[in-house]
C-alpha positions as CSV (number, residue, x, y, z in Angstrom):
1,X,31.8,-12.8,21.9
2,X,29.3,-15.5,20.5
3,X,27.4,-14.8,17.3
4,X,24.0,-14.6,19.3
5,X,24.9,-12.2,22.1
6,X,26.3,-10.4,19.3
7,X,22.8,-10.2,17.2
8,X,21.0,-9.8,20.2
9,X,22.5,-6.6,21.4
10,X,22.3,-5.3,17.8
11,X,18.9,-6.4,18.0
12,X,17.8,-4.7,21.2
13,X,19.4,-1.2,20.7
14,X,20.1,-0.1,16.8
15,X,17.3,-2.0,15.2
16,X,14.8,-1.0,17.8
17,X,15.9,2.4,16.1
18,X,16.0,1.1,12.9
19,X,12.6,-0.2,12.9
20,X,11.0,2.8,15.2
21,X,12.5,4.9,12.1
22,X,10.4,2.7,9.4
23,X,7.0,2.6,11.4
24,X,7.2,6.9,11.7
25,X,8.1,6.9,7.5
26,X,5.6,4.7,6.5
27,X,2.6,6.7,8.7
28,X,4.5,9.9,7.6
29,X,4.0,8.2,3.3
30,X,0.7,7.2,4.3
31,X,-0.8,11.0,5.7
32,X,1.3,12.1,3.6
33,X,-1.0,15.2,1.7
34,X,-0.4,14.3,-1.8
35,X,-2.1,10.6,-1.4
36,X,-5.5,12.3,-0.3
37,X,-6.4,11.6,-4.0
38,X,-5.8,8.0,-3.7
39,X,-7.3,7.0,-0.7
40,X,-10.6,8.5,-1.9
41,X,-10.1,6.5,-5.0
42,X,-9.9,3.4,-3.1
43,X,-12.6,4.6,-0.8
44,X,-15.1,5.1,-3.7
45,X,-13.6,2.3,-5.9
46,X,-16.6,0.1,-4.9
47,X,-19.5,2.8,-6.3
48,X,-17.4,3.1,-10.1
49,X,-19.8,1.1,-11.5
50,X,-23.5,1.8,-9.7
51,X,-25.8,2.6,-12.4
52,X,-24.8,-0.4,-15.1
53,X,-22.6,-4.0,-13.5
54,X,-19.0,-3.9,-15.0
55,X,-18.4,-6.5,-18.0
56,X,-16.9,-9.3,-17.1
57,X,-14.3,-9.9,-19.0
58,X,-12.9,-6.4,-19.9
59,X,-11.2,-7.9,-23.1
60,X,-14.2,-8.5,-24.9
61,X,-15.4,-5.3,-24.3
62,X,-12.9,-3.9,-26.0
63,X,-12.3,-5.8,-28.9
64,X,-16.4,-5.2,-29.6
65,X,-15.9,-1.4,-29.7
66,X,-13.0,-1.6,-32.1
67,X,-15.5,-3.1,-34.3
């Protein structure tokens, strides 16, 4: 059997399972409950800073309150 027929049947019948397997895990990880938290976070990361801009360099920021 040539290397190509043998790659294509593997190809059309274990890692069609293979890969069904990975897309149902990663949008079981992604509804997963505990990660409620951080898609919120990311949802609301835009707002963090609403009242006052963020420094730009976050650094010097912190080397001034140290002073």
């Amino acid at each position: 059997m040539e290397t190509y027929s043998l790659l294509r049947g593997f190809a059309d019948s274990w890692m069609l399972v293979v890969m069904t397997l990975f897309f149902v895990g990663v949008v079981f990880w992604a509804w997963r409950p505990r990660s409620r938290k951080h898609h919120e976070d990311a949802a609301n990361a835009i707002f963090r800073h609403e009242t006052k801009p963020a420094d730009d360099d976050p650094e010097s920021s912190s080397e001034e309150a140290r002073k």
